[in-house]
BASE-356502 format. One record per atom (N, C-alpha, C): residue in three letters; x, y, z. Coordinates in steps of 0.05 Angstrom, whole numbers, padded with zeros to 5 digits, always signed. Atoms other than C-alpha are relative to their C-alpha. Layout:
BEGIN
ALAXYZ;...
***
This chain:
BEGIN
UNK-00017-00024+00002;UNK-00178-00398-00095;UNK-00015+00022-00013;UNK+00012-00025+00016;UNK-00219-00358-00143;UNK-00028+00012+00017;UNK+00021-00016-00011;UNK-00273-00355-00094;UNK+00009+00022+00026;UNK-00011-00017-00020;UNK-00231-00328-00039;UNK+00013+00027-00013;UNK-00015-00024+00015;UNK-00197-00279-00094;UNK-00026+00019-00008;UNK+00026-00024+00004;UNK-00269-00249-00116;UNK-00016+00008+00030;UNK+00013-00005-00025;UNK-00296-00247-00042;UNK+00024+00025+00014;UNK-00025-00008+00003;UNK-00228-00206-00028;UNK-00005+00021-00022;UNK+00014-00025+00009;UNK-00245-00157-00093;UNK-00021+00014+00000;UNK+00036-00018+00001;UNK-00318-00148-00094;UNK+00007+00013+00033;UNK+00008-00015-00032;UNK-00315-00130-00011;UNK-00006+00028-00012;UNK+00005-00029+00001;UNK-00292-00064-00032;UNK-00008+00015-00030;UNK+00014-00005+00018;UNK-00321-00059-00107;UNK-00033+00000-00005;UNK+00026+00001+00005;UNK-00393-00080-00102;UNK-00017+00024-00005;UNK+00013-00026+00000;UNK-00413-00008-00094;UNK-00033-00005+00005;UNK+00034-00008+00001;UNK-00490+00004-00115;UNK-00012-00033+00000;UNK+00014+00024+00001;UNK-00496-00068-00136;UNK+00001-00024+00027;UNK-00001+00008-00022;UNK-00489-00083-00067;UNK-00039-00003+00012;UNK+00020-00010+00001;UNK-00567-00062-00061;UNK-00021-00013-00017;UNK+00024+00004+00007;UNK-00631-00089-00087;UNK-00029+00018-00004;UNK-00020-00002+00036;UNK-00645-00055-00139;UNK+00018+00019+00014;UNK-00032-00013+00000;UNK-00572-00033-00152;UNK-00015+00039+00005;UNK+00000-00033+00003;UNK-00571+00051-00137;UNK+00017+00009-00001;UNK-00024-00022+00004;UNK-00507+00063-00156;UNK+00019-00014-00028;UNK-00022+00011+00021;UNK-00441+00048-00197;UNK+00013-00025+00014;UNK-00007+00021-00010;UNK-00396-00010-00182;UNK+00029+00007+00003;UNK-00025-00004+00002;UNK-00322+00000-00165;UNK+00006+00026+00021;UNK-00005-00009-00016;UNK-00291+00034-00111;UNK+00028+00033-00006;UNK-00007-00016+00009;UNK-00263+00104-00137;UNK+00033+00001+00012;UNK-00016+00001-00017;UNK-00204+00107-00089;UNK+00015-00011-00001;UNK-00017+00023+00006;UNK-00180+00044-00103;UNK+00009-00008-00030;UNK+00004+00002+00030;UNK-00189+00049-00180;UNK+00016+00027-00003;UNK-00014-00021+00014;UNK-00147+00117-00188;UNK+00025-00001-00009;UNK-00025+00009+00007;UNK-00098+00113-00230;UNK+00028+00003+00007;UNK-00034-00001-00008;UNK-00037+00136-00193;UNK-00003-00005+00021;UNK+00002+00006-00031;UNK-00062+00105-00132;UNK+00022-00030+00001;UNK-00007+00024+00005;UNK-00010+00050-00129;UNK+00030+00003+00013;UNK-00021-00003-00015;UNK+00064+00040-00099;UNK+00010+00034-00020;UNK-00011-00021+00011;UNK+00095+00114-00114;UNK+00030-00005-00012;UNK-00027-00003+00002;UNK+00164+00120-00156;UNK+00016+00021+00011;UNK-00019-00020-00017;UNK+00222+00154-00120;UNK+00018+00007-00025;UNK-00020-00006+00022;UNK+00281+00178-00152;UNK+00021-00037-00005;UNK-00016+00028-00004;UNK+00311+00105-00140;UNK-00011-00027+00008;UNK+00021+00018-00008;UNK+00252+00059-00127;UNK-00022+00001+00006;UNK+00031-00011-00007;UNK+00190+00059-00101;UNK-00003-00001+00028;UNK+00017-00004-00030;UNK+00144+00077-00039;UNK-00022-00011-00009;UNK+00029+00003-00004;UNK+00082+00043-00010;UNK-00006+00023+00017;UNK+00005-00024-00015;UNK+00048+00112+00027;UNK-00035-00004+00001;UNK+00028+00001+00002;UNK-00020+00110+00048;UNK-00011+00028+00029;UNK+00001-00026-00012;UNK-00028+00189+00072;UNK-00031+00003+00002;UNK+00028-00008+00001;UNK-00104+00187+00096;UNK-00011+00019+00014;UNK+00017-00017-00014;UNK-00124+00230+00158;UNK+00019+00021+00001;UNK-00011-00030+00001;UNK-00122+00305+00163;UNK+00026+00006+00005;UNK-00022-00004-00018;UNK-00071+00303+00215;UNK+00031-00007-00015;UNK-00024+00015+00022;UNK-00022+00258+00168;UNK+00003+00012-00024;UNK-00003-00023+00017;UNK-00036+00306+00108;UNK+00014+00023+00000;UNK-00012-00029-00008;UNK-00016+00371+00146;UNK+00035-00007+00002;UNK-00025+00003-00017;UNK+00041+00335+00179;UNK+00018-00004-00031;UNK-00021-00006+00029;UNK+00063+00314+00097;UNK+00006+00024-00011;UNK-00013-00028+00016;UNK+00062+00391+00074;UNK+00014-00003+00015;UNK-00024-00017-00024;UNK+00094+00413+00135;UNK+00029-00011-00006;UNK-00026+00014+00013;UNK+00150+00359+00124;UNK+00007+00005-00026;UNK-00016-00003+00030;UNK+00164+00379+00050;UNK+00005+00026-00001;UNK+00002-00034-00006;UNK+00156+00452+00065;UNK-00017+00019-00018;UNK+00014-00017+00016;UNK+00100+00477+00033;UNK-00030+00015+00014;UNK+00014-00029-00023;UNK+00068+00512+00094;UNK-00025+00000-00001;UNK+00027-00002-00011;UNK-00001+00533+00092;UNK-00020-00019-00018;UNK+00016+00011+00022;UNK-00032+00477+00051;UNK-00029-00012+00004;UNK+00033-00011-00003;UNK-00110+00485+00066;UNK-00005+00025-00014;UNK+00011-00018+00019;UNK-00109+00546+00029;UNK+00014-00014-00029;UNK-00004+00000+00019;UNK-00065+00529-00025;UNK+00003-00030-00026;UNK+00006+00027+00010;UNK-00082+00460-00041;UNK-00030-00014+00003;UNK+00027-00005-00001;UNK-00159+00460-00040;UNK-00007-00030+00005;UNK+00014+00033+00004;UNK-00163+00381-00056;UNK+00011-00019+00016;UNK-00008+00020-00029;UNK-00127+00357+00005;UNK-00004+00012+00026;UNK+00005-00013-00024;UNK-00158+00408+00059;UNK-00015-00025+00015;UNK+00015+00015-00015;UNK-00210+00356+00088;UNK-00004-00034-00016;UNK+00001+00021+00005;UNK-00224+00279+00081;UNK-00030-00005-00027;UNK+00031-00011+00014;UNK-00302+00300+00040;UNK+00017+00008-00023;UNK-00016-00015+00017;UNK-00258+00340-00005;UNK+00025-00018-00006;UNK-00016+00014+00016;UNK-00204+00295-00024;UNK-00018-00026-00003;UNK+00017+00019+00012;UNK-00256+00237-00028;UNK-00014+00004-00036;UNK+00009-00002+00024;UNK-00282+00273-00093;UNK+00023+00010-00016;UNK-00015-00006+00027;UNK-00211+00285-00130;UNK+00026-00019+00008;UNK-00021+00018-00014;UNK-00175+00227-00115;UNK+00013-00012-00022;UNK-00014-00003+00026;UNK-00149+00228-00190;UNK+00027+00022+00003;UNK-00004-00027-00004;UNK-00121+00295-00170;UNK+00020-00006+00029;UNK-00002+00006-00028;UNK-00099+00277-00098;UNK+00029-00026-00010;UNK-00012+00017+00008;UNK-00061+00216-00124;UNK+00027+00012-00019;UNK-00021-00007+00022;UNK-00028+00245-00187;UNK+00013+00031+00015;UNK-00025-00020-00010;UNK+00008+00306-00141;UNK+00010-00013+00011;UNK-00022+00016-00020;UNK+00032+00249-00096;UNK+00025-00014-00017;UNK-00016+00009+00014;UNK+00063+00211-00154;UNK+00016+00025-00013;UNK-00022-00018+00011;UNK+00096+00276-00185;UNK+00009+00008+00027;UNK-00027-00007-00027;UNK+00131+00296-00108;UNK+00019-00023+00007;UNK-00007+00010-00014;UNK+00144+00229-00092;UNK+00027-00013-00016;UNK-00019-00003+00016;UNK+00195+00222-00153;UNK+00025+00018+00006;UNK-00027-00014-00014;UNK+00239+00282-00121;UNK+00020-00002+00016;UNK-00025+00006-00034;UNK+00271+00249-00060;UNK+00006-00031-00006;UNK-00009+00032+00010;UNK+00302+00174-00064;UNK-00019-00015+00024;UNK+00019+00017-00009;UNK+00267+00114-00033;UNK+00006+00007+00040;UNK-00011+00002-00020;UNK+00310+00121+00035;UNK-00012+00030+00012;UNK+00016-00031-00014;UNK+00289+00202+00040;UNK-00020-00006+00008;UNK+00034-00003-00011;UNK+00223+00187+00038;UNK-00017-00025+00020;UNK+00006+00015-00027;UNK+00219+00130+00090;UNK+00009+00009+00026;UNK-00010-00023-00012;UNK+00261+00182+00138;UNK-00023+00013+00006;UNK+00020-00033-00017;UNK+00212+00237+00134;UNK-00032-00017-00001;UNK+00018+00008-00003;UNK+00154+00192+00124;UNK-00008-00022+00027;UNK-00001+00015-00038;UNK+00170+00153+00198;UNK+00004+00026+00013;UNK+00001-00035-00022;UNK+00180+00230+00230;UNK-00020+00000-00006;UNK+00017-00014+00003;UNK+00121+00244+00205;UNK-00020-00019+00006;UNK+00026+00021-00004;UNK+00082+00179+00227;UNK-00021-00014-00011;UNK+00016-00004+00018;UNK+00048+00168+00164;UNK+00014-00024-00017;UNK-00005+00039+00000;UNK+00044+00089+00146;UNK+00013+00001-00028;UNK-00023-00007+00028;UNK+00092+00071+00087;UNK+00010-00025+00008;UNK-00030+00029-00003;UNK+00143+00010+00073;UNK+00007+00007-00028;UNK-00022+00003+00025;UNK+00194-00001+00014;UNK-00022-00015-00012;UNK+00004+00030+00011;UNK+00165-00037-00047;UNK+00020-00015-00006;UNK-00011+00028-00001;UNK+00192-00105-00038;UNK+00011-00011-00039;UNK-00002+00019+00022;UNK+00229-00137-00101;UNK-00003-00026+00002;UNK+00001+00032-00015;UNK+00231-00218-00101;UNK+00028-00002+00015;UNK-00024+00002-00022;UNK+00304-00213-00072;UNK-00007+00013+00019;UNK+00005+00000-00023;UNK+00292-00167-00024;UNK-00024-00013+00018;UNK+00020+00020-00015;UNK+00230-00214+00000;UNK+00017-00017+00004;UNK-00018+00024-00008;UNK+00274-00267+00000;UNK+00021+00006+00027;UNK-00015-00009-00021;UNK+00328-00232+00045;UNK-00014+00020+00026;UNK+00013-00021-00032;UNK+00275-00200+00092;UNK+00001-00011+00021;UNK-00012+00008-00021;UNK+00298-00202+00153;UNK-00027-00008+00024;UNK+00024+00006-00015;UNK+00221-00204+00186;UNK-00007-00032-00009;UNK+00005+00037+00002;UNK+00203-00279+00144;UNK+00013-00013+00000;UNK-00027+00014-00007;UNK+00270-00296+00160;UNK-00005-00006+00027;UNK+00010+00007-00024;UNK+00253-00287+00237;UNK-00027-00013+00010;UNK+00022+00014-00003;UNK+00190-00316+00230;UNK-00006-00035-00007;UNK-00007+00018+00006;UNK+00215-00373+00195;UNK-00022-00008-00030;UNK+00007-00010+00020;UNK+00181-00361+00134;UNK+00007-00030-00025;UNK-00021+00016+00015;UNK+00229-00403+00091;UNK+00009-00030+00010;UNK-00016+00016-00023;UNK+00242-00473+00111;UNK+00022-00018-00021;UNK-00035+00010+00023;UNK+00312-00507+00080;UNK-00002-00026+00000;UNK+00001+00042+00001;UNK+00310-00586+00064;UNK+00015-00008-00023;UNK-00008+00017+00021;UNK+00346-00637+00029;UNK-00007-00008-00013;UNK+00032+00005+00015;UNK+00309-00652-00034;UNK+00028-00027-00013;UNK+00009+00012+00004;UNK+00320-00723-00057;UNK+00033-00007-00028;UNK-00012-00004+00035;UNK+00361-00707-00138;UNK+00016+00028-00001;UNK-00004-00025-00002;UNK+00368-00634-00123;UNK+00029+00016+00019;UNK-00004-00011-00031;UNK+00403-00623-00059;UNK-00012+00025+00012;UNK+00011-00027-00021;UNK+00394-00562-00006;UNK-00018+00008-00016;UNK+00023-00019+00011;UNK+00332-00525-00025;UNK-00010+00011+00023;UNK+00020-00013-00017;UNK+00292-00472+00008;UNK-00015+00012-00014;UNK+00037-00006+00007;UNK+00220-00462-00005;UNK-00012+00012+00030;UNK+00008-00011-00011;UNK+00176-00417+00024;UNK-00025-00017+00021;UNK+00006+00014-00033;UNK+00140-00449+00093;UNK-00042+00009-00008;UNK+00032+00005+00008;UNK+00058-00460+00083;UNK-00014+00016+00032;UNK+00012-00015-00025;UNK+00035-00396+00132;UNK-00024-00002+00012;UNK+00035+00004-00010;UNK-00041-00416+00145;UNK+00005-00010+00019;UNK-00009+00023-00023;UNK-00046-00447+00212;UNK-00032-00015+00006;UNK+00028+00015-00004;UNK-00111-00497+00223;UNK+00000-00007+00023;UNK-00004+00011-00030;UNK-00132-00516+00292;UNK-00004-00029+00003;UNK+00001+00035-00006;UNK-00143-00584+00273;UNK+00023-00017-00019;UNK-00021+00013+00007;UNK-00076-00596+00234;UNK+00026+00006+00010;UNK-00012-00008-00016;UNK-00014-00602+00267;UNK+00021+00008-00015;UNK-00023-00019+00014;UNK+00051-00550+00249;UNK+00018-00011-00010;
***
């Protein structure tokens, strides 16, 4: 487990020490910014991951703040928000506080611009996708009765389901 969990962080941390000799830093700026992370709403949170131009414009336009290439310097191009992604991050978390969880999955599906609810453990439990998947499987335990535990998703081609 711990090797599959550091093979899984380093991918996108190794940075410079990726290299022989190292020529850089280590840690992936983007992914290290501090308000890069599920956004708070007025009533919960958003996952939002607003990356290309096209999906940028289309977020001013949807909030209504019109020409934002001039007036937002650090989200005109992908080069340019790569170097203020401190900056880039922390305006998303102060807007995304103004509208409730449900506004902003609304205008953020018009606007085509990838997003989901963050998940509590009940709503995982009652999700209606590892519910149709079968996710959960229910058995008679033994001392206990009825139980449902979550269903062992890996599939191996040489063990059978």
């Amino acid at each position: 487990m711990f090797e599959t969990m550091a093979q899984f962080v380093l991918g996108d941390h190794m940075g410079g020490r990726t290299f022989e000799p190292q020529v850089g830093d280590t840690g992936y700026p983007r992914l290290l910014a501090r308000d890069r992370r599920p956004y708070r709403t007025s009533d919960g949170y958003v996952c939002v991951l607003i990356y290309t131009n096209k999906q940028w414009r289309a977020f001013f336009d949807a909030i209504g703040t019109g020409t934002w290439t001039e007036t937002e310097q650090h989200f005109a191009a992908h080069d340019v928000r790569a170097k203020s992604y401190n900056e880039v991050y922390r305006f998303l978390a102060g807007i995304f506080v103004t509208r409730s969880t449900d506004e902003w999955m609304k205008l953020l599906r018009e606007q085509d611009i990838p997003h989901a609810p963050m998940n509590d453990v009940d709503s995982m439990i009652d999700d209606e996708h590892l519910r149709g998947t079968g996710f959960f499987k229910e058995m008679e335990h033994p001392s206990e009765g009825r139980i449902r535990l979550p269903y062992v998703v890996s599939r191996w081609s040489e063990v059978a389901a």
